[in-house]
KEZADREN-814759 format. One line per 10 residues: number of its first residue (from 1); for each residue x, y, z of C-alpha. Coordinates in steps of 0.5 Angstrom, whole numbers. Example, Ala and Ser with C-alpha at 12.3 -4.5 7.8 and 13.67 -1.06 7.14 Angstrom:
# residues 2
1 = 25:-9:16  27:-2:14 $
This chain:
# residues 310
1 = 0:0:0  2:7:-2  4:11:4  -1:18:3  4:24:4  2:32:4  7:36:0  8:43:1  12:47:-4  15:54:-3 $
11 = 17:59:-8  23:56:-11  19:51:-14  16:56:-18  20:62:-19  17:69:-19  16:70:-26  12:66:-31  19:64:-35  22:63:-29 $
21 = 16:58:-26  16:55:-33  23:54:-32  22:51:-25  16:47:-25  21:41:-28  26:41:-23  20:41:-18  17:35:-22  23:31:-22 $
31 = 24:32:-15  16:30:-13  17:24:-19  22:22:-15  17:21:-8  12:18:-13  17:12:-15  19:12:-6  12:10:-6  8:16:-4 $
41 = 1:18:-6  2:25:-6  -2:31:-5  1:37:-7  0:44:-4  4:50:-6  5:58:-5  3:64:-9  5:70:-6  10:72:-13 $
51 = 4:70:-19  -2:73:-14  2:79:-13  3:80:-20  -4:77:-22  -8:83:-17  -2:88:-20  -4:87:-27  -12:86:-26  -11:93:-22 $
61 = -7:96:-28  -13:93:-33  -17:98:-30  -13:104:-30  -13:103:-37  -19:101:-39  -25:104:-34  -30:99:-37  -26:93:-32  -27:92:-25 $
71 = -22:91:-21  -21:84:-19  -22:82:-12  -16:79:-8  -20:72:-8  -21:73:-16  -14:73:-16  -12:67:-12  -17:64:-16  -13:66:-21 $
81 = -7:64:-19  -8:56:-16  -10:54:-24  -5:58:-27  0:55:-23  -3:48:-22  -4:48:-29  4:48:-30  5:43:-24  1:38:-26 $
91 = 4:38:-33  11:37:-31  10:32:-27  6:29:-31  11:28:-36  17:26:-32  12:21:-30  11:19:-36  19:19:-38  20:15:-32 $
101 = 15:10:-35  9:11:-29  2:12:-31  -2:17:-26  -7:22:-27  -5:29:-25  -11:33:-23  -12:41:-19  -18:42:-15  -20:49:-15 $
111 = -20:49:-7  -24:54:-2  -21:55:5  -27:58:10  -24:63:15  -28:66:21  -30:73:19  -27:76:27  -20:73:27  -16:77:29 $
121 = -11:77:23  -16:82:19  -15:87:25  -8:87:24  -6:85:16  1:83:16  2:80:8  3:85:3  2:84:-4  0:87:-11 $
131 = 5:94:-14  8:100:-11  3:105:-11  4:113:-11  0:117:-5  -6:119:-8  -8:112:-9  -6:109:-3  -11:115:0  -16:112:-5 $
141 = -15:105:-2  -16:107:5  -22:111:4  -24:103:0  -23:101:7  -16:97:6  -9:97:9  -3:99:6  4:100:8  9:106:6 $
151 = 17:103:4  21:109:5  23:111:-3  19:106:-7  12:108:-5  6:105:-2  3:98:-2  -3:94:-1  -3:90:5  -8:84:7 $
161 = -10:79:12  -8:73:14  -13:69:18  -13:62:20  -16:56:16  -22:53:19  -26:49:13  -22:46:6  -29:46:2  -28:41:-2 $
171 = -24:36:2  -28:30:-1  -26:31:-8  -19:32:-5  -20:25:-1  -23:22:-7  -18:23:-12  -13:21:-6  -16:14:-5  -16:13:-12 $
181 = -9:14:-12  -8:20:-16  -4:26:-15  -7:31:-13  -5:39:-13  -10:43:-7  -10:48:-3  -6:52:-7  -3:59:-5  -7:57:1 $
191 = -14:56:-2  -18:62:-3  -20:65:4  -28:64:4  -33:66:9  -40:63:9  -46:66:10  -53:63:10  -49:57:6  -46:62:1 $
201 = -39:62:0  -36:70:0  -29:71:-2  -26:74:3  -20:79:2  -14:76:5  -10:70:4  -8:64:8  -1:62:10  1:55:5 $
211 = 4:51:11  -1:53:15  -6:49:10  -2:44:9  -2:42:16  -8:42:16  -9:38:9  -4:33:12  -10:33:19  -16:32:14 $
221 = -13:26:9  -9:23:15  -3:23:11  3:19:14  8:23:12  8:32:11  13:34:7  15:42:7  20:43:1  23:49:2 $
231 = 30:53:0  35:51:6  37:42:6  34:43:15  33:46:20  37:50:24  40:53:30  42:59:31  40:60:24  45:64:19 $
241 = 50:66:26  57:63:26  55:57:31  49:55:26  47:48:27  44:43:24  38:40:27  38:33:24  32:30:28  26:34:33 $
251 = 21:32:37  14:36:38  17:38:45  24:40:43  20:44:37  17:48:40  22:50:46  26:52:40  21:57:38  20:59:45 $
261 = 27:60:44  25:65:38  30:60:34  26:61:28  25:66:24  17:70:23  17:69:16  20:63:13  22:57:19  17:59:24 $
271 = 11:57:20  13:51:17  15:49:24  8:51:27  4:46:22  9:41:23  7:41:30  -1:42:30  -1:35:24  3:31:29 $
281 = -1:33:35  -8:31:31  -4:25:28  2:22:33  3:16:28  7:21:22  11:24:21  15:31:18  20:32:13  24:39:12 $
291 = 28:39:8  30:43:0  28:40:-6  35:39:-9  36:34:-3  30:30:-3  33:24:-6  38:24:0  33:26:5  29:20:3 $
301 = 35:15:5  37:20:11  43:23:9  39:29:9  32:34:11  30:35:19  26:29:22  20:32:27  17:27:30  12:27:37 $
């Protein structure tokens, strides 16, 4: 029997340009090809911070230009970018599938994720995204209602929302595709931040941290194993100092001692290591890989990549 394991990708995987995404999506595949001959069924998630942002700059920039469009909301654009990018995933892997003589179906789901319409993260937005704006425009976003930051120099952005994911949608589709033993692409970006009301799904304007929902993808399918797929071979103490050191293996508890510590950083450890934590604690039979996409044949031999176990 297969083993299930939830993939989170980061944004070396995809790149930030859609030439550079194209280019990466192939080594991406090898190494999820790689996992698939290990003998695991995987569903992938992965970021869009680069390709949302770039999405939401072009659908404002469409507006300016032409005053018949209406800007996109932020929950258009994440829609956008889930089957833009899965679109490109699912074909290379695909093909490096097939290169390696393995049949297996690739799809995307278009995932919607609800969040509480109260969470505090709405209060105080913290991801920012979308084009420099000049001042007159950033007053006109305010007046609308929305956050922004100023960089000194560059100008001033848009700022959204993280909230906490509460519901994947359409976590049946994403099961039954598993089941059946498909590689599935979900949760992309995320998923689309959704808050129901009266049964209907409102998009709401933020975004949702992608380990985040990968742990909690991990939870729903039971999976055996979550693995996060970042820019660094593991984790580390003391991070980017001169008595760094790798963290081969981890317990729950070590774990978060170690961000009790502050050993990790905000925007790029700290997430991964809260979702590997919050999937164990629901799951205690599995297990998390942390490791870069360059070293996931050698993780998978234990040459390489973080183990956190309970």
């Amino acid at each position: 029997m297969r083993k299930k394991a939830v993939v989170s990708l980061g944004h070396q995987a995809l790149g930030y340009t859609t030439t550079q995404q194209h280019d990466a999506v192939r080594t991406t595949a090898k190494a999820l090809a790689d996992l698939v001959e290990a003998g695991y069924q995987l569903t992938i998630t992965h970021s869009n911070g680069p390709q949302v942002s770039m999405i939401h700059k072009a659908m404002t920039e469409l507006r300016r230009v032409y005053i018949d469009y209406t800007p996109a909301p932020m929950c258009v654009c994440s829609a956008m970018s889930q089957g833009y990018v899965g679109y490109d995933i699912q074909n290379s892997l695909r093909a490096e599938l097939l290169s390696r003589g393995i049949s297996k179906t690739v799809s995307t789901i278009l995932t919607q994720v609800t969040v509480d319409p109260y969470d505090g993260a709405f209060y105080e937005p913290t991801k920012i995204i979308g084009r420099y704006m000049s001042k007159e425009d950033a007053d006109t976003e305010i007046r609308k209602g929305n956050y922004v930051t100023e960089e000194p120099g560059k100008g001033f952005r848009r700022v959204v929302a993280a909230p906490a994911p509460i519901k994947i949608v359409e976590i049946e589709a994403i099961r039954a595709l598993a089941d059946a033993g498909q590689a599935v692409i979900a949760c992309g970006g995320g998923g689309i931040p959704v808050i129901e009301q009266n049964h209907i799904l409102k998009g709401a304007s933020a975004v949702i941290e992608k380990d985040s929902i990968a742990g909690k993808l991990a939870v729903d399918l039971k999976a055996d194993r979550l693995i996060i797929l970042t820019s660094v071979p593991c984790v580390y103490k003391n991070f980017g100092t001169d008595n760094e050191e790798p963290l081969n293996s981890l317990t729950t508890a070590e774990a978060a001692a170690f961000m009790e510590e502050k050993q990790f950083g905000a925007g790029n450890m700290l997430p991964k290591i809260e979702a590997a934590i919050s999937y164990l604690r629901a799951c205690p039979e599995g297990n998390v890989l942390i490791t870069s996409l360059s070293h996931v044949s050698d993780a998978l031999k234990g040459r390489a990549g973080t183990i956190i176990r309970p």
